[in-house]
Legacy VTK file of the C-alpha trace (Angstrom):
# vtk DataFile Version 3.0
C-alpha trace
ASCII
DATASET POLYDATA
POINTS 307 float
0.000 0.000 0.000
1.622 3.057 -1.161
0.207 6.257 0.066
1.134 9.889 -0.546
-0.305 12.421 2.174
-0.486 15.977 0.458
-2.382 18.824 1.562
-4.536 21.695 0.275
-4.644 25.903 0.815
-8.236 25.761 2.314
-6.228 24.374 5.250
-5.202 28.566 4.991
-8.648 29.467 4.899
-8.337 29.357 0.905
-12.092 28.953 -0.817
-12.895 31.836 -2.313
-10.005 34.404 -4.229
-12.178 37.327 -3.506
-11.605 36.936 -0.016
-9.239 40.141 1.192
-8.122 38.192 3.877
-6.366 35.362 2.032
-2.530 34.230 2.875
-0.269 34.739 0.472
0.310 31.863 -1.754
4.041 31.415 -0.790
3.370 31.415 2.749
0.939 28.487 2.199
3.393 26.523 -0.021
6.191 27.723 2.738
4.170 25.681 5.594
3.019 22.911 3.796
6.763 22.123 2.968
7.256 22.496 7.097
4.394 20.402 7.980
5.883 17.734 6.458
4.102 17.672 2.993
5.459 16.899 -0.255
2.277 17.295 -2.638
-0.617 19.944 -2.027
-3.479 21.118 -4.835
-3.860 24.820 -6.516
-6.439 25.872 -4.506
-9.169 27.550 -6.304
-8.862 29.130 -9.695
-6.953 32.185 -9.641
-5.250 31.854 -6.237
-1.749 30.477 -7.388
-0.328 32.275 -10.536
-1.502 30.620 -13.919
2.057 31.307 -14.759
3.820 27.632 -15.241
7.434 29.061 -14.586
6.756 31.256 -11.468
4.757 28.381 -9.529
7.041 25.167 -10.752
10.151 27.561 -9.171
8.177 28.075 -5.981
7.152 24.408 -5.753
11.104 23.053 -6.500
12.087 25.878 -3.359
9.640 23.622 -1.285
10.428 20.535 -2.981
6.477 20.125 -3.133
4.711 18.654 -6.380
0.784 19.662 -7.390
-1.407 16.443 -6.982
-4.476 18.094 -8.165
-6.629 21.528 -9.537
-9.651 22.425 -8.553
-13.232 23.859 -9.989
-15.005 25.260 -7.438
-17.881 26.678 -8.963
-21.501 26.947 -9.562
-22.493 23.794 -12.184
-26.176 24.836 -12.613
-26.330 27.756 -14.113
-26.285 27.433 -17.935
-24.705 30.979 -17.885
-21.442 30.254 -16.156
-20.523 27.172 -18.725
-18.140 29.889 -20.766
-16.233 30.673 -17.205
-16.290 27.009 -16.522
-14.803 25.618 -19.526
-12.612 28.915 -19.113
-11.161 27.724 -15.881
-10.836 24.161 -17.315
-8.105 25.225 -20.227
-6.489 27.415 -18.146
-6.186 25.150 -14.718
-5.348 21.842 -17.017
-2.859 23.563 -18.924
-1.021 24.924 -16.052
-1.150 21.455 -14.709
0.382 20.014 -17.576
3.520 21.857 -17.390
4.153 21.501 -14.009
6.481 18.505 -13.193
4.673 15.092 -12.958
3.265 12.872 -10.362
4.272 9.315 -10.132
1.497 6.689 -10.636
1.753 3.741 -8.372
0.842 0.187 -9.284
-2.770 0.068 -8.174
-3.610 3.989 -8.511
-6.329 3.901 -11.224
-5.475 6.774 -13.180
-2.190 9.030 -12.597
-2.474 12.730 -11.070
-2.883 15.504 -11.000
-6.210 15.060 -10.710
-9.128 18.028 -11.852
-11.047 18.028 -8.591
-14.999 19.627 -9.884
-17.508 20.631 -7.113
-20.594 22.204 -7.592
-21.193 25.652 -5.276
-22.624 28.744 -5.345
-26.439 28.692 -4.423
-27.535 30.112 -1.202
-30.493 28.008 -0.676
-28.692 24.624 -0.535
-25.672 26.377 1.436
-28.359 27.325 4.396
-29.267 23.403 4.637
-25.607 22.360 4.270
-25.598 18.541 6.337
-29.514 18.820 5.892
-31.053 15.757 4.044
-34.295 16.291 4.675
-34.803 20.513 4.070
-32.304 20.385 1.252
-33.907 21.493 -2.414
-33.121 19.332 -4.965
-32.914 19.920 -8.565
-35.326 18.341 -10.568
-35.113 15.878 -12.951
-33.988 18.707 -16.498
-31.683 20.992 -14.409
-29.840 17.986 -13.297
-29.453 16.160 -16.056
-28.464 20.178 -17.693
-25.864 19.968 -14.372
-24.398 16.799 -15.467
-23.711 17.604 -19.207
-21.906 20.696 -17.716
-19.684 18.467 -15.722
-19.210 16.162 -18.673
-18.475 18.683 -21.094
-15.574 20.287 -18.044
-14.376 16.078 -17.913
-14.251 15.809 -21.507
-12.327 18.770 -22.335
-9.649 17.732 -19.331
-9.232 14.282 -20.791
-9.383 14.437 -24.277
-7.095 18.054 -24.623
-4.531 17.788 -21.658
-4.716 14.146 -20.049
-6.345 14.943 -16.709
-8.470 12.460 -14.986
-11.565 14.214 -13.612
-12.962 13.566 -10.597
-16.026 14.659 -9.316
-16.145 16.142 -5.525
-19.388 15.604 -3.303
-19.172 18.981 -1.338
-21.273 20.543 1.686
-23.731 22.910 0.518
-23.775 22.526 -3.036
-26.296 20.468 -5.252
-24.518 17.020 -4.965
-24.130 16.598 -1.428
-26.327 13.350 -0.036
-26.381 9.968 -0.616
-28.909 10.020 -2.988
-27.464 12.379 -5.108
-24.178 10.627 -4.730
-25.840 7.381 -6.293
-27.310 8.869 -8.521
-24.282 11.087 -9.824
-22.554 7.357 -10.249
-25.614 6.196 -12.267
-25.535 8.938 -14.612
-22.058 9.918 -14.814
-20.106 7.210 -16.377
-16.548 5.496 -15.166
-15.017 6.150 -18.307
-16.075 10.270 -18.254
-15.597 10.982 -14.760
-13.886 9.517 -10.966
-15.314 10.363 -7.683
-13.101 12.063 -5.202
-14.673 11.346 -1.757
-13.806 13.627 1.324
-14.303 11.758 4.631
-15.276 14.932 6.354
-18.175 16.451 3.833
-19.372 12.576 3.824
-20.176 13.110 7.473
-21.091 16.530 7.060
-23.971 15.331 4.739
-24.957 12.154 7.298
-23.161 9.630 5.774
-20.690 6.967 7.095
-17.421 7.928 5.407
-15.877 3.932 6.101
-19.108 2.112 4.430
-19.043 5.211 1.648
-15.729 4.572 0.650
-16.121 0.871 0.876
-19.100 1.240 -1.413
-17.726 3.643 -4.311
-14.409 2.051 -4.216
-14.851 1.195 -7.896
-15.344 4.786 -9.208
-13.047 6.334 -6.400
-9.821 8.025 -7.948
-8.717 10.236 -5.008
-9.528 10.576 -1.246
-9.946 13.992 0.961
-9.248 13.548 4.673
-10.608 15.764 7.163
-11.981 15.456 11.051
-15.246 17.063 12.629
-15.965 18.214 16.056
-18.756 16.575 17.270
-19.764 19.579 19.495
-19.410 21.862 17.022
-21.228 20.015 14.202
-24.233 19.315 16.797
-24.168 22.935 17.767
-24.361 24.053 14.132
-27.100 21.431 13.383
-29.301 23.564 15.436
-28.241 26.540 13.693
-29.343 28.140 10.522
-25.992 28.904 9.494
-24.031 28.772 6.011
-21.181 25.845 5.163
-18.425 28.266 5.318
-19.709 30.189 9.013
-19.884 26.636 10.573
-16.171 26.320 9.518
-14.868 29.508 10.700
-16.498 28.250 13.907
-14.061 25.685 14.118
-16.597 22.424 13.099
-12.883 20.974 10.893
-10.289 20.336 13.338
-7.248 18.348 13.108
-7.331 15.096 12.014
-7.409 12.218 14.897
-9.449 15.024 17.458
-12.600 14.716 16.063
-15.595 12.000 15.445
-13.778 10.318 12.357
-12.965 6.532 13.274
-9.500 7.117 11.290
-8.242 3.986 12.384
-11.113 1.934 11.055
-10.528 3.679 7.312
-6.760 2.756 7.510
-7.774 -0.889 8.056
-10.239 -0.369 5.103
-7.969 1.449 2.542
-5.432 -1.737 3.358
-8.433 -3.871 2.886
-9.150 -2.729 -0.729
-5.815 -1.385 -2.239
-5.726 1.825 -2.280
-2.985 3.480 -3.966
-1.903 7.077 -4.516
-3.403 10.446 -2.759
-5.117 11.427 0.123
-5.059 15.313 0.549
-5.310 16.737 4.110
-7.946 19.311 4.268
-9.027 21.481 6.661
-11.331 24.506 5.670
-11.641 27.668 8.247
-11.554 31.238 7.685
-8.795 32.818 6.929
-8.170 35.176 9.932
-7.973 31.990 11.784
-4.848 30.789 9.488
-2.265 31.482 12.353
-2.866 28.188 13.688
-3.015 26.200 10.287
1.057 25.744 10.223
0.449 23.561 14.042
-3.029 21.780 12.559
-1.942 20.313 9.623
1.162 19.670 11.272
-0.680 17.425 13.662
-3.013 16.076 11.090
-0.030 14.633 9.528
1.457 13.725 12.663
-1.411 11.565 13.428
-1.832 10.027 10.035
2.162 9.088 10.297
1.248 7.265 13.709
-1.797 5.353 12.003
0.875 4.121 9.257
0.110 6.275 6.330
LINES 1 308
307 0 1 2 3 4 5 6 7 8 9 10 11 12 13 14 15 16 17 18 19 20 21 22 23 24 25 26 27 28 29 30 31 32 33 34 35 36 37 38 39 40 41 42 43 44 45 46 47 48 49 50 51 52 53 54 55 56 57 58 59 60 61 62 63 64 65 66 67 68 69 70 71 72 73 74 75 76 77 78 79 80 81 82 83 84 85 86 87 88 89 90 91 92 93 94 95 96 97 98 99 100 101 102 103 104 105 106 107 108 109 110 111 112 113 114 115 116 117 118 119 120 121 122 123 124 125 126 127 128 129 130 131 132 133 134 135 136 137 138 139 140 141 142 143 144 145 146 147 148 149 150 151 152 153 154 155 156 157 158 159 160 161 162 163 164 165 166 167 168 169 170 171 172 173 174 175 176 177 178 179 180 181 182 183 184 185 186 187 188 189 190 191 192 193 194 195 196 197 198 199 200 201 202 203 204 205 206 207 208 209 210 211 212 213 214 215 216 217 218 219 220 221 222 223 224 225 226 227 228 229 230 231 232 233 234 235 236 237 238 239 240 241 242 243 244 245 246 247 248 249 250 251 252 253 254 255 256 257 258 259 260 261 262 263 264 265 266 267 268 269 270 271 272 273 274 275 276 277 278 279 280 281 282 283 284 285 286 287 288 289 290 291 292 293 294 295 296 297 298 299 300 301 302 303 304 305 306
């Protein structure tokens, strides 16, 4: 087994570039490097430079490598397909120049990885980790949804190489299990992977060890994060937005939160899991001081469990 523990800026608070209150970008690659990690993603679109030369110099500095780009967008909306095809040449081209990632035996198809999650829409952001008051789409505006994500999965594949893998996220319009199984129905194996995040599993009330034991066929990449149970119950009873339940601290460090972490290392032994898990742990950025010491002991922790 043959596992490579990277990392990711929303660890810095990193979600949305319009944020003023965002790191800078060499500062995040700068701690990463000291905590221990060797591979961390781009963040969202726009937050490292689209410039191939500046960010594969900054990345050799840290001796880090990019294990995967991200579209973090709203996948609705027929009127943002321009920006997100947009983002798609532009974030798979810079990946293409930066230096490769090595594929191991068993990893199913080589990073970097194009990581697509739907956001944006206030209405399923307020019942974030809400089943049962969550709006779904109906049956045209997904099926509209999922020709946008094929179209993004196409273009990544067939132009640059890039497996695509599709992101279950907390507060956007694939979030619950049903819409998880029925993403896999609809979204074929040979268009798309799923990237499953242990913490946004839980988030959305669903057991992240039987999850990934169940989607192990279509799963390309793992996210790792932990939840605090007093937080997340405390937030339950809230009307409160995805984002505000972070900066209230519901992602902590990996191995101090509800997660049974050593019951998913038995399980990725179990079924052969090769390549990347990505440490994540979103918050808001005034809160980044402390992000050098958590993902420090998130990997720390993971170490100990023998990843």
């Amino acid at each position: 087994m043959t596992i490579h523990i990277s990392t990711a800026p929303c660890c810095w608070g990193v979600d949305d570039v319009k944020n003023p209150f965002l790191p800078p970008w060499r500062r995040v690659l700068r701690e990463a490097a000291e905590a221990g990690y060797r591979g961390i993603e781009l963040g969202p679109y726009g937050y490292l430079p689209l410039d191939p030369d500046v960010v594969s110099k900054a990345l050799d500095e840290h001796h880090l490598h990019v294990v995967a780009g991200t579209i973090f967008d709203d996948l609705v909306n027929p009127a943002n397909l321009p920006a997100l095809l947009h983002q798609t040449h532009h974030i798979c081209a810079l990946l293409k120049q930066l230096p490769s990632v090595k594929k191991e035996t068993r990893q199913r198809f080589s990073g970097p990885y194009l990581v697509i999650m739907d956001w944006g829409h206030e209405e399923r952001d307020y019942a974030a980790g809400h089943s049962d008051r969550a709006p779904r789409l109906d049956d045209a505006t997904w099926n509209e949804m999922l020709e946008h994500i094929r179209a993004i999965a196409e273009i990544a594949w067939k132009e640059y190489g890039i497996r695509a893998v599709i992101h279950p996220h907390a507060g956007g319009y694939i979030e619950f299990a049903d819409e998880l199984a029925r993403l896999v129905d609809d979204i074929p194996d040979e268009i798309a992977g799923l990237c499953l995040d242990t913490g946004h599993l839980y988030y959305a009330g669903m057991d992240p060890v039987a999850s990934l034991r169940t989607y192990i066929h279509r799963l390309d990449y793992i996210h790792f994060k932990d939840i605090d149970q007093t937080i997340f119950d405390q937030v339950m009873n809230e009307r409160i937005k995805f984002f505000d339940a972070c900066a209230r601290g519901v992602m902590c460090p990996i191995g101090r939160g509800v997660i049974d972490y050593p019951a998913l290392h038995n399980l990725i032994r179990e079924l052969g899991y090769e390549g990347y898990i990505t440490v994540e742990q979103e918050r808001d950025p005034r809160n980044a001081g402390s992000s050098l010491d958590d993902i420090a002991a998130s990997r720390a922790f993971l170490a100990r469990m023998g990843f």
